[in-house]
C-alpha angles and dihedrals in degrees: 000000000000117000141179095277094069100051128070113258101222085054088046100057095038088062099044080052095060089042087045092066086052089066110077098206084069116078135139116245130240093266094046094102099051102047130094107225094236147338092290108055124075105206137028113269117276096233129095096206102038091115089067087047099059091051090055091052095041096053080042090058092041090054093042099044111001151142071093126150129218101270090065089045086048092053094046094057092043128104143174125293125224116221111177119253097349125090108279116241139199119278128190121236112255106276096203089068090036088053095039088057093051092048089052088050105040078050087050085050096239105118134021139195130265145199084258099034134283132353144192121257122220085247093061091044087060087052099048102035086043080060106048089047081053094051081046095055100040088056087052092050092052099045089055 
């Protein structure tokens, strides 16, 4: 049985991103193109579709190390900020898109909360474990 664990994580995600737009409980929301993703960024992200992408990590990271709540999750999207001349500090990823993810996926029914936070369905580890066999499959197909 493939698993998270033997699959990259970055090809992972980028693939549970394309699956998440599929799903018609995700969808960005109307401020979506206009917000830094925390503190510590500068300027909204490049991608169109990088609503979609956060979705696929955060339900990644839930399946990995959850149950698991959204000031971990905070802490793991966060960076430093740079702030001139001054010594840069920690900042925290922005909760509200954090919290608006895990709304759209706990609608979908792929994750559900916990007494300690949030935690992956049996539904969402389908999905998750179905596209890393894919990713598995279609590495065994390019190297042929």
């Amino acid at each position: 049985m493939v698993t998270v664990n033997d699959v990259q994580g970055k090809e992972l995600v980028d693939l549970l991103g394309v699956k998440m737009k599929s799903i018609k409980e995700i969808s960005p929301p109307e401020w979506s193109k206009f917000v830094r993703t925390g503190l510590h960024k500068q300027r909204p992200p490049v991608q169109e579709d990088w609503w979609f992408t956060r979705c696929g990590a955060i339900l990644r990271t839930i399946y990995v190390h959850g149950p698991t709540g959204v000031e971990r999750l905070r802490t793991k999207y966060g960076g430093r900020k740079d702030r001139g001349v001054r010594k840069e500090h920690f900042k925290k990823g922005s909760g509200n898109i954090i919290r608006k993810c895990l709304q759209q996926l706990e609608t979908a029914e792929l994750i559900e909360k916990d007494k300690k936070g949030r935690k992956i369905t049996k539904k969402g580890m389908k999905l998750v474990d179905k596209t890393a066999m894919e990713l598995i499959k279609n590495a065994g197909k390019s190297t042929k």
